[in-house]
Biopython code that builds the backbone (N, CA, C, O; Angstrom):
import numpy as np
from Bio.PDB.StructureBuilder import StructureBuilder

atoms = [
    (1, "UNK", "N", (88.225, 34.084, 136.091)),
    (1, "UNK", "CA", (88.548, 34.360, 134.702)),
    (1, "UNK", "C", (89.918, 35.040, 134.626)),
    (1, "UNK", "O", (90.495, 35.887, 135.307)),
    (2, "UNK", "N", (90.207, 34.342, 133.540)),
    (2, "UNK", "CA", (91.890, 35.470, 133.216)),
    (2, "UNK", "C", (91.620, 36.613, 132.886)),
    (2, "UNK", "O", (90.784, 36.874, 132.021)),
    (3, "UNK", "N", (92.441, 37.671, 133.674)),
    (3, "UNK", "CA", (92.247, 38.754, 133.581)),
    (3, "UNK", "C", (94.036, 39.367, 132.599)),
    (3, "UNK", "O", (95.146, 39.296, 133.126)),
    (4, "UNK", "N", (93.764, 39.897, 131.182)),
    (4, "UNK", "CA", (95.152, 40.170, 130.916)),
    (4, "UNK", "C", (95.531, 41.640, 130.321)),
    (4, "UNK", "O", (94.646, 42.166, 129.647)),
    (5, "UNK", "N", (96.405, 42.158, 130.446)),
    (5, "UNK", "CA", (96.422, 43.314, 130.538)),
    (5, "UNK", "C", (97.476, 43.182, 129.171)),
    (5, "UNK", "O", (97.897, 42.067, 128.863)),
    (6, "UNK", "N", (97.835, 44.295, 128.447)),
    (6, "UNK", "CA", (98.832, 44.078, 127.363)),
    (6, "UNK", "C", (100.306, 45.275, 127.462)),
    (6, "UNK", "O", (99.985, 46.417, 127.790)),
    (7, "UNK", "N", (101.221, 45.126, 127.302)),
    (7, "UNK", "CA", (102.514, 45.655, 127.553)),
    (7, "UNK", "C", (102.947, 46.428, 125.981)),
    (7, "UNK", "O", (103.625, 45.870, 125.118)),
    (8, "UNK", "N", (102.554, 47.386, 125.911)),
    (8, "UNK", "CA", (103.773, 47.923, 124.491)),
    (8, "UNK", "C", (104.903, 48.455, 124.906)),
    (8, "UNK", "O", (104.967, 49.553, 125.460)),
    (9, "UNK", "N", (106.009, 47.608, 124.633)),
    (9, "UNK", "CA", (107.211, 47.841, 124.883)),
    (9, "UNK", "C", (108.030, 48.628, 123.775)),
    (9, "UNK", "O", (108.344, 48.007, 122.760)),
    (10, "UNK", "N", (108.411, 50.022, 123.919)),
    (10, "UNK", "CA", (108.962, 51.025, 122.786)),
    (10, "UNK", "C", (110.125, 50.789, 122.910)),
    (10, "UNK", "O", (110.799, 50.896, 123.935)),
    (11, "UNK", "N", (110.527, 50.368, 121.623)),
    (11, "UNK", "CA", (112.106, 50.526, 121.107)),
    (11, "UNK", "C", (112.462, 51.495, 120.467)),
    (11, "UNK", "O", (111.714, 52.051, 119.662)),
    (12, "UNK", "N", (113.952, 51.962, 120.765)),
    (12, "UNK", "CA", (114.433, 53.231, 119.694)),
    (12, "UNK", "C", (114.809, 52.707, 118.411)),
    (12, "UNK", "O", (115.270, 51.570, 118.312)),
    (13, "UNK", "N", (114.620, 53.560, 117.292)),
    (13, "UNK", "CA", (115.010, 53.491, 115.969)),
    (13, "UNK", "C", (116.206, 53.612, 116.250)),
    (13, "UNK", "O", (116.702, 53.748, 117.368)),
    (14, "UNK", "N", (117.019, 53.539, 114.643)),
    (14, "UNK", "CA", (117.957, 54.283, 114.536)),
    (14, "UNK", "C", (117.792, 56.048, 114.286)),
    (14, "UNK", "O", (118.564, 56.917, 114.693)),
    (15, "UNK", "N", (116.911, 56.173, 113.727)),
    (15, "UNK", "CA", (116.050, 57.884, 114.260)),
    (15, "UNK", "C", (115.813, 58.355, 115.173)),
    (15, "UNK", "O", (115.358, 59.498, 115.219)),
    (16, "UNK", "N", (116.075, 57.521, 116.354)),
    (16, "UNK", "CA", (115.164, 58.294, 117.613)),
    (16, "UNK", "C", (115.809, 59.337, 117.853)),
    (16, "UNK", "O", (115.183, 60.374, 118.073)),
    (17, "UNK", "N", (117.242, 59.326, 117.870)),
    (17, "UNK", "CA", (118.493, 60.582, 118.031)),
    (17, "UNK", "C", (117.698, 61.897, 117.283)),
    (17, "UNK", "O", (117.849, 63.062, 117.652)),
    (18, "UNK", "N", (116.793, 61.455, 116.120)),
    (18, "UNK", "CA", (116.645, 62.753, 115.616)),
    (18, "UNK", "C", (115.008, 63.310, 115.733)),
    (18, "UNK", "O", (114.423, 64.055, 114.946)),
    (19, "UNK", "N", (114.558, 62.763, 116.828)),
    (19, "UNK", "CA", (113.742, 63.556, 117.842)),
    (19, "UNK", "C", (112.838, 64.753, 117.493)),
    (19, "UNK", "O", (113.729, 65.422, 116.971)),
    (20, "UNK", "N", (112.095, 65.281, 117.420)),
    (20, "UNK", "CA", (111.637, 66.610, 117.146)),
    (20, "UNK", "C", (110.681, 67.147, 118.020)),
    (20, "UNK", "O", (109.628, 66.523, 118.159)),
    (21, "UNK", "N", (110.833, 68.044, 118.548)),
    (21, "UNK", "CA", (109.540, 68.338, 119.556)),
    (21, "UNK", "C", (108.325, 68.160, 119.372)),
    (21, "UNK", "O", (107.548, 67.709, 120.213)),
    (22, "UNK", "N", (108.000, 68.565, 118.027)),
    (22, "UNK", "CA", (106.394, 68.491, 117.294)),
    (22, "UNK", "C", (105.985, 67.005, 117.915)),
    (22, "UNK", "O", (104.959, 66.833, 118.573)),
    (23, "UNK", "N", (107.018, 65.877, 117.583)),
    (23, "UNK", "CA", (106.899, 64.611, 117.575)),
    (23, "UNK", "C", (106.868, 64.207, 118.757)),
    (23, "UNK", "O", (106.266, 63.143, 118.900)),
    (24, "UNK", "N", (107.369, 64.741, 119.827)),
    (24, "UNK", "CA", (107.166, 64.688, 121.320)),
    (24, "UNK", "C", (105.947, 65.150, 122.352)),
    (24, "UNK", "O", (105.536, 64.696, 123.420)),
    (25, "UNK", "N", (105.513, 66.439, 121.393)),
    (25, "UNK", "CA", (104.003, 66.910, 121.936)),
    (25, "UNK", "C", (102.994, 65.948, 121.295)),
    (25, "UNK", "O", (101.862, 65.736, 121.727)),
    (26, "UNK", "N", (103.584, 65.362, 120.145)),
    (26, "UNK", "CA", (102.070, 64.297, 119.347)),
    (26, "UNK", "C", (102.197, 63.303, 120.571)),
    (26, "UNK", "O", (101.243, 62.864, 121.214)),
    (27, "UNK", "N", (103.585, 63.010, 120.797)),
    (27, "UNK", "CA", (103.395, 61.358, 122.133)),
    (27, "UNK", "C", (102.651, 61.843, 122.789)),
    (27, "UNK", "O", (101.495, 61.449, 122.640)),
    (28, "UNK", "N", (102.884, 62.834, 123.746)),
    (28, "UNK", "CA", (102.456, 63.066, 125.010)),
    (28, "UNK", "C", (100.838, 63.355, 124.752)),
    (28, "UNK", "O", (99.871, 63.034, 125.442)),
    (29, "UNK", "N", (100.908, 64.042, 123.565)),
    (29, "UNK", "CA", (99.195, 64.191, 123.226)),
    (29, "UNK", "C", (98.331, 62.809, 123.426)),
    (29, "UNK", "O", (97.387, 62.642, 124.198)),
    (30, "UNK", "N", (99.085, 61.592, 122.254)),
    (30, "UNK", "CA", (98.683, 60.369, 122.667)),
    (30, "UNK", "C", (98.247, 59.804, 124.178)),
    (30, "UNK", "O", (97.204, 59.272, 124.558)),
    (31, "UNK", "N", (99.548, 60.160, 124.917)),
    (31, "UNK", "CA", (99.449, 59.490, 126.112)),
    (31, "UNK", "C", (98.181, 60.051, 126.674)),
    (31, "UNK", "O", (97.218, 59.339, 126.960)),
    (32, "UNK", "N", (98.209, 61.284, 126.814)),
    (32, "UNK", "CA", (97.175, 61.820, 127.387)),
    (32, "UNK", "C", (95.667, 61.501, 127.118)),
    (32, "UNK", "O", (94.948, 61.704, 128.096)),
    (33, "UNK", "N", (95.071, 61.063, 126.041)),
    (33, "UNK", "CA", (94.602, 60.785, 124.803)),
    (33, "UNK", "C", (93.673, 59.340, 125.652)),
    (33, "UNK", "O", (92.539, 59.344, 126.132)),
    (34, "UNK", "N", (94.707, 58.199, 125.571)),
    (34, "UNK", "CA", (94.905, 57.536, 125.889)),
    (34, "UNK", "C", (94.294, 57.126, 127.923)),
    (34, "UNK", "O", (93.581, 56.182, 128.263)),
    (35, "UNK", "N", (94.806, 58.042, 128.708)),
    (35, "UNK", "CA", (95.092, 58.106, 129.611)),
    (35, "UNK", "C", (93.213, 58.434, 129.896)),
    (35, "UNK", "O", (92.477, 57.583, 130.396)),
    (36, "UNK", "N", (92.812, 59.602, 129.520)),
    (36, "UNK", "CA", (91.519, 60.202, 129.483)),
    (36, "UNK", "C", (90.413, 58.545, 128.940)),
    (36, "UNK", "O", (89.721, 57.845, 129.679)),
    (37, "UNK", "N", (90.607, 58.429, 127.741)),
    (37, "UNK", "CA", (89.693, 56.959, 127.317)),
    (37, "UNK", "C", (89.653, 56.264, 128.518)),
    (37, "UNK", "O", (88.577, 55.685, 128.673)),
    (38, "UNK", "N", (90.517, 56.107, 129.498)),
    (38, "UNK", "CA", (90.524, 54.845, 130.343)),
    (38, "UNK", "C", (91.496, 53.558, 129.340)),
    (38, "UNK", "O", (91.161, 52.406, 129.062)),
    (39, "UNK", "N", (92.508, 54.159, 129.054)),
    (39, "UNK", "CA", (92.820, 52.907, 128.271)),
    (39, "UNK", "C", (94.264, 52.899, 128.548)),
    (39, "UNK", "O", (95.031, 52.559, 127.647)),
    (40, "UNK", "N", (94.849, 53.343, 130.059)),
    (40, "UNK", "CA", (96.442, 53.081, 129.966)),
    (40, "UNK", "C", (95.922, 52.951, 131.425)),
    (40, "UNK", "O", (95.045, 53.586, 132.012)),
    (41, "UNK", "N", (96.976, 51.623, 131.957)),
    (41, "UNK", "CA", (97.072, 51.774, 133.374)),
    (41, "UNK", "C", (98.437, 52.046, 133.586)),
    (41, "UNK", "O", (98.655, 51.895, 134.788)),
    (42, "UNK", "N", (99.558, 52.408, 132.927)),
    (42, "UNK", "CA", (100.905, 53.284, 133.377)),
    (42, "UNK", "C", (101.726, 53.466, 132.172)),
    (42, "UNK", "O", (101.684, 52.737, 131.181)),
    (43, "UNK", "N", (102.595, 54.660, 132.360)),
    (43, "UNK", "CA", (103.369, 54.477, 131.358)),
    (43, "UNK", "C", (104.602, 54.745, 132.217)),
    (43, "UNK", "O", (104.585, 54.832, 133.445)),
    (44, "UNK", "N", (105.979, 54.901, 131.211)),
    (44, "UNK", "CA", (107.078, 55.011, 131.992)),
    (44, "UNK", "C", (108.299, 55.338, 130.607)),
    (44, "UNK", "O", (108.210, 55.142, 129.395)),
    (45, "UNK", "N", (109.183, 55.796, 131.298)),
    (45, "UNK", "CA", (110.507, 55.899, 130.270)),
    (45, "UNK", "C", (111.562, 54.462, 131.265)),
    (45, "UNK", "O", (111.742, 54.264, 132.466)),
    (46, "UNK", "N", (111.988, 53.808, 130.125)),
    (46, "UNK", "CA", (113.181, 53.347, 130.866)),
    (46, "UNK", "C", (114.640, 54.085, 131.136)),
    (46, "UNK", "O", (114.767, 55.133, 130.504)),
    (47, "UNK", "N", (115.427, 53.821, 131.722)),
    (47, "UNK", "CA", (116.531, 54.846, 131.943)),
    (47, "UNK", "C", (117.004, 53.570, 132.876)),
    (47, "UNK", "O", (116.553, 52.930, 133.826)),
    (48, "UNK", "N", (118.810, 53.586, 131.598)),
    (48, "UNK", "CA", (119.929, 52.299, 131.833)),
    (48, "UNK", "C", (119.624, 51.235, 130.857)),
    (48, "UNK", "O", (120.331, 50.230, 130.792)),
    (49, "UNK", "N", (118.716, 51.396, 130.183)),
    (49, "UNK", "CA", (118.475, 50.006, 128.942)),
    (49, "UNK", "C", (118.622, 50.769, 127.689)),
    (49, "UNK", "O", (117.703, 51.506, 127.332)),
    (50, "UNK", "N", (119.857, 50.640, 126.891)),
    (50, "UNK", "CA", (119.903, 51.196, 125.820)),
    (50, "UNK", "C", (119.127, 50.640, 125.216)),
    (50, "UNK", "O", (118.964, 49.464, 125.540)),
    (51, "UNK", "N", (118.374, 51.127, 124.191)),
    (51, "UNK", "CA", (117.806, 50.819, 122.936)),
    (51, "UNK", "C", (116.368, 50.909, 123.206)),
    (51, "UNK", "O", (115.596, 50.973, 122.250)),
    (52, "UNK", "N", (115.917, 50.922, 124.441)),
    (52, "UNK", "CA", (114.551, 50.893, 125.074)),
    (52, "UNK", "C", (113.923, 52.369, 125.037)),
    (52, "UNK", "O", (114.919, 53.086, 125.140)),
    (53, "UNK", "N", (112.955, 53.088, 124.958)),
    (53, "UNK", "CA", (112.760, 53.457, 125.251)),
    (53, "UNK", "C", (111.671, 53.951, 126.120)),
    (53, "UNK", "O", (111.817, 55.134, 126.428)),
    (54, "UNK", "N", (110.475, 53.295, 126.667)),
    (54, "UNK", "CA", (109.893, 53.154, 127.305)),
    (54, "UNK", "C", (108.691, 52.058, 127.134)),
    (54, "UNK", "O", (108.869, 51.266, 126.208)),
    (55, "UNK", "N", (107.403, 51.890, 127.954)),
    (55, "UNK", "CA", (106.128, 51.350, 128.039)),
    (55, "UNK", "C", (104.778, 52.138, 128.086)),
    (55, "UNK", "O", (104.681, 53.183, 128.729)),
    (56, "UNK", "N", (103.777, 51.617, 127.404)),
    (56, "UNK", "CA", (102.636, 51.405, 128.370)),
    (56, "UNK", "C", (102.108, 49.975, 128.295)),
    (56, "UNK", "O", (102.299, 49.076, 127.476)),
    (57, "UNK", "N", (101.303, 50.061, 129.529)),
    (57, "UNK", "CA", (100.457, 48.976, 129.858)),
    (57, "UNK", "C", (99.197, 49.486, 129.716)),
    (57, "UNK", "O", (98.842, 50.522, 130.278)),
    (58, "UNK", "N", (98.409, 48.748, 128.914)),
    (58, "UNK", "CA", (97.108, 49.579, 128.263)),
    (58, "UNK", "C", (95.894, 48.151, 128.926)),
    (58, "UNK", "O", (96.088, 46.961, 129.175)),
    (59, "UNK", "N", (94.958, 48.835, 128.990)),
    (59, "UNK", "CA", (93.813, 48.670, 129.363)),
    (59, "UNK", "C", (92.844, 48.198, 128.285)),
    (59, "UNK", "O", (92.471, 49.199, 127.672)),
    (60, "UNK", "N", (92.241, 47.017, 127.760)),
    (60, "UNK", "CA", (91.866, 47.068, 126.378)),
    (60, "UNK", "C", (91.106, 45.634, 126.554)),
    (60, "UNK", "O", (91.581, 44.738, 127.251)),
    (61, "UNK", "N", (89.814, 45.510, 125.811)),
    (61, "UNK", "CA", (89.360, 44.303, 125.581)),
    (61, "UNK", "C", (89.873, 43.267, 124.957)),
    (61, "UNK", "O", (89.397, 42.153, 125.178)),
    (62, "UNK", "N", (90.998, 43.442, 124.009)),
    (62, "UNK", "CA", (91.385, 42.613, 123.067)),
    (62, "UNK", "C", (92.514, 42.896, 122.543)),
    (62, "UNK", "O", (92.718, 44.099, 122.376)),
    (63, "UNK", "N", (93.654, 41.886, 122.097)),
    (63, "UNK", "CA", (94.750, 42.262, 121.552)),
    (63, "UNK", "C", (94.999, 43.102, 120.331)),
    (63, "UNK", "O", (95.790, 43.965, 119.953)),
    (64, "UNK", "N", (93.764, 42.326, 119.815)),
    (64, "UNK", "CA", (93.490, 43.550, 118.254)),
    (64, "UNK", "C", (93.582, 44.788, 118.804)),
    (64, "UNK", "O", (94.447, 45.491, 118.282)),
    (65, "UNK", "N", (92.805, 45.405, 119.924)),
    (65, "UNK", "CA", (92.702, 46.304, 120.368)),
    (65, "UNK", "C", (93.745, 47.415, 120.756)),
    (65, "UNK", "O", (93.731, 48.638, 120.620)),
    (66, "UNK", "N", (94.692, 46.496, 121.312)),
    (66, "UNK", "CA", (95.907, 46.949, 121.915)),
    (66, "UNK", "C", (96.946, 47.071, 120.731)),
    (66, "UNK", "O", (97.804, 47.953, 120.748)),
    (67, "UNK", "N", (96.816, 45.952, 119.474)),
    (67, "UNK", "CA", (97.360, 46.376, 118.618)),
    (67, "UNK", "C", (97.001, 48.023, 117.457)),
    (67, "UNK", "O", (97.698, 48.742, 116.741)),
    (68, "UNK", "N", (95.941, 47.985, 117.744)),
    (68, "UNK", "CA", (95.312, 49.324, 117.139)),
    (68, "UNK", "C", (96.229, 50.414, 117.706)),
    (68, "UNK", "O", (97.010, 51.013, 116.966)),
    (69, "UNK", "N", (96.125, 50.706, 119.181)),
    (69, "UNK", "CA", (96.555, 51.650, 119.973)),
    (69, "UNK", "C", (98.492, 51.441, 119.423)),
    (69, "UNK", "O", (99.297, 52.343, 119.192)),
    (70, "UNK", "N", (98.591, 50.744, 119.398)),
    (70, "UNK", "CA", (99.732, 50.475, 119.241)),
    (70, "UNK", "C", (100.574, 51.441, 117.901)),
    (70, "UNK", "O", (101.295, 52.438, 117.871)),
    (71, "UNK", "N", (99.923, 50.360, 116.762)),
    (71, "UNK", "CA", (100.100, 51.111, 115.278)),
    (71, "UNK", "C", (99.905, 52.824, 115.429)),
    (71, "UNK", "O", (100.816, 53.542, 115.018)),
    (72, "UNK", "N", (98.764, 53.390, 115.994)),
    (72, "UNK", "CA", (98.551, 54.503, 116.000)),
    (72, "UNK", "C", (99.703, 55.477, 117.107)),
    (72, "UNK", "O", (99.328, 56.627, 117.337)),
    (73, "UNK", "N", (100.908, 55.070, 117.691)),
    (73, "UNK", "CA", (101.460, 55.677, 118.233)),
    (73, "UNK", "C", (102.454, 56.506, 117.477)),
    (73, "UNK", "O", (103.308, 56.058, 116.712)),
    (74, "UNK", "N", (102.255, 57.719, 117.767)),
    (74, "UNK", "CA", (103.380, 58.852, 117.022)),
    (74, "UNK", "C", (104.693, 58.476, 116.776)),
    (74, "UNK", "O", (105.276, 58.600, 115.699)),
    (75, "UNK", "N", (105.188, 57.966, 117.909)),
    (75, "UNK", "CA", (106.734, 57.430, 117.992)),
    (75, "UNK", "C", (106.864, 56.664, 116.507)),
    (75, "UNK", "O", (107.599, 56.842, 115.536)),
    (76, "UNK", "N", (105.643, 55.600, 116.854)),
    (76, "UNK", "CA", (106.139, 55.095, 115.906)),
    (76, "UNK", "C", (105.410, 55.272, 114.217)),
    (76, "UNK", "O", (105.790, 54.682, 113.205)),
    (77, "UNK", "N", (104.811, 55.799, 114.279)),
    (77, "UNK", "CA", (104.174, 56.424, 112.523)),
    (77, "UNK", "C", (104.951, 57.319, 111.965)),
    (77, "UNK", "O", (104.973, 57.613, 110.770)),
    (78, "UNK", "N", (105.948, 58.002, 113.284)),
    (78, "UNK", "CA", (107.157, 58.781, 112.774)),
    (78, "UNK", "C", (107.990, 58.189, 112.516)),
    (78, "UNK", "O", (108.917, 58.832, 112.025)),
    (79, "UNK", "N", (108.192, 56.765, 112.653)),
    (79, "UNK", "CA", (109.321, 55.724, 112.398)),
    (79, "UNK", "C", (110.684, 56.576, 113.579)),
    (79, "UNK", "O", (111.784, 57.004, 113.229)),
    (80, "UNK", "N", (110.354, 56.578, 114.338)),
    (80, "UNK", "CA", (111.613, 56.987, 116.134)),
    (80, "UNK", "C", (111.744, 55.481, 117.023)),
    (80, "UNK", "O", (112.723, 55.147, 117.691)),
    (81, "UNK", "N", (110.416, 54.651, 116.819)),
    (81, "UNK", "CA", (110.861, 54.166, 117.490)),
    (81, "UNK", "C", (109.918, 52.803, 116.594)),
    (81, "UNK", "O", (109.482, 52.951, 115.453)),
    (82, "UNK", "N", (109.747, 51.437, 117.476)),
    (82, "UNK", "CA", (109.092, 50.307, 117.083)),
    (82, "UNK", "C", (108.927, 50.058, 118.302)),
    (82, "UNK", "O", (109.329, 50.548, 119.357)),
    (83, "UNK", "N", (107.971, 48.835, 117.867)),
    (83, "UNK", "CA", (107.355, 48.425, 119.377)),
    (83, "UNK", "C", (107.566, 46.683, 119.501)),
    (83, "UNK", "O", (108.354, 45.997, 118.851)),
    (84, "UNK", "N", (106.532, 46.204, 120.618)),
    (84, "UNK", "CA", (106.814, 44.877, 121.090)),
    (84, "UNK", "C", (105.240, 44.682, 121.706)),
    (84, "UNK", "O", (105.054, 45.435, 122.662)),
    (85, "UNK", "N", (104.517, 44.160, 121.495)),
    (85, "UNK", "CA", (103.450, 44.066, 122.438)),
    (85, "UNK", "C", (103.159, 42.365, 123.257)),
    (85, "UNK", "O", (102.853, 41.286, 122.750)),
    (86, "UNK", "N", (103.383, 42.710, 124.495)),
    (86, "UNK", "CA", (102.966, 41.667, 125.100)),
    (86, "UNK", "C", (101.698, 41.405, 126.126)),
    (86, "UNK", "O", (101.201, 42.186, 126.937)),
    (87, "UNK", "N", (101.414, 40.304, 125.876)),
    (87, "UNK", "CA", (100.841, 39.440, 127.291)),
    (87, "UNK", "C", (101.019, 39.548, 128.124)),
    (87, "UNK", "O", (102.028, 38.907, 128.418)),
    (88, "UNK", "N", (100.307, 40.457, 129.531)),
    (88, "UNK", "CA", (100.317, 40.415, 130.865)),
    (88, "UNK", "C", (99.066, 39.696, 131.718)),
    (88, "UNK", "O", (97.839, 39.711, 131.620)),
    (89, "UNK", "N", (99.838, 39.191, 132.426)),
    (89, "UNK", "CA", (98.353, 37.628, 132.799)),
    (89, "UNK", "C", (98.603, 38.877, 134.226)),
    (89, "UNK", "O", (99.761, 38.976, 134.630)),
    (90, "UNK", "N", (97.609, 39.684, 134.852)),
    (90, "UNK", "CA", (97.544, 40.076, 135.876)),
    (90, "UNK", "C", (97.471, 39.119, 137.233)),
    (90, "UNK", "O", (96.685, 38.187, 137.400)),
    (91, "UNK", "N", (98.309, 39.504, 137.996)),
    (91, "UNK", "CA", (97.695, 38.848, 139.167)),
    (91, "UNK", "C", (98.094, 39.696, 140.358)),
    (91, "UNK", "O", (99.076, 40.428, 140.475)),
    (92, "UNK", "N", (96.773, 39.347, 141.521)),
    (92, "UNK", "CA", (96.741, 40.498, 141.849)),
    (92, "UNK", "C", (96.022, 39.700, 143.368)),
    (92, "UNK", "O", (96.064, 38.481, 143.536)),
    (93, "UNK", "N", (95.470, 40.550, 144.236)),
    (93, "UNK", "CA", (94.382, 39.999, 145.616)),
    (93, "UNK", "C", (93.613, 39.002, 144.758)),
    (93, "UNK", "O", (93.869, 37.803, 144.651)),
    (94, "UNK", "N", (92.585, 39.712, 144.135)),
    (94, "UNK", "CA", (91.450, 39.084, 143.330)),
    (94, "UNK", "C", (91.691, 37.566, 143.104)),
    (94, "UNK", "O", (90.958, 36.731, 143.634)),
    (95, "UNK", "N", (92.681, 37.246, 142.346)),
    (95, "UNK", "CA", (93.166, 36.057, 141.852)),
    (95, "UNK", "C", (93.838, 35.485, 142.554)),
    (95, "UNK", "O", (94.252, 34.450, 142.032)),
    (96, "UNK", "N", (94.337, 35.725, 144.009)),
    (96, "UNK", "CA", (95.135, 35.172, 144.604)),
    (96, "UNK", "C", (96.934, 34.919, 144.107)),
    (96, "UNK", "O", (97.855, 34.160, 144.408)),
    (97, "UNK", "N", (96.679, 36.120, 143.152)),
    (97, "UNK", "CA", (98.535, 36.309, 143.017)),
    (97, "UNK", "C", (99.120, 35.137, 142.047)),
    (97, "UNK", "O", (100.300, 34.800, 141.950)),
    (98, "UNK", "N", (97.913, 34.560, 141.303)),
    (98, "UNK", "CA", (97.722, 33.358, 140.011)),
    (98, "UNK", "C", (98.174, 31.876, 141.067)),
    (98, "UNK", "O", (98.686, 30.837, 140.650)),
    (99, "UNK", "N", (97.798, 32.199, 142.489)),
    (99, "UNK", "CA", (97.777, 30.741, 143.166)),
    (99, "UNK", "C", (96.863, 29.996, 142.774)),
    (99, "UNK", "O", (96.755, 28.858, 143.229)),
]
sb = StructureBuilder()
sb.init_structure("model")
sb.init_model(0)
sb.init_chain("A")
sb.init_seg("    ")
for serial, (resi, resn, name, xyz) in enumerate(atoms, 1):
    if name == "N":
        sb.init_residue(resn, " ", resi, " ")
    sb.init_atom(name, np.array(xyz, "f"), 0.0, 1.0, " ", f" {name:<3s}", serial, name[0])
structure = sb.get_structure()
């Protein structure tokens, strides 16, 4: 069976410059949040890709799902950043690396 994992890819606003800590402890609250459910298998900041500002790869039955998690991110309900959500077709031992 396909096994797929989903990618929210964070973009910066033109706001992100204006940042606020409050708004930085709500992310990290999220992540954490998140992390505890069983519902992130990594996150990350990018660093060298302007306009990016980081990922997670979330753990989730369903895209609806991942879109939920998504909408509900601080970054972006604060309007700092927008997102991208993609399709990750895992492959891995299990699957033979999608041979």
């Amino acid at each position: 069976m396909e096994k797929l994992m989903y990618m929210m890819m964070i973009e910066k606003s033109r706001t992100y410059n204006k940042l606020t800590k409050k708004a930085v402890t709500e992310h990290v609250e999220n992540v954490r949040r998140l992390d505890d459910e069983g519902k992130l298998e990594i996150c990350g900041v990018f660093k060298g890709y302007p306009g990016m500002a980081g990922m997670y790869i979330l753990k989730t039955d369903s895209r609806e799902e991942a879109e939920d998690i998504c909408s509900r991110e601080p970054l972006v309900i604060g309007g700092y950043a927008t997102y991208k959500l993609v399709e990750l077709q895992v492959a891995n031992r299990e699957n033979n690396y999608l041979l």
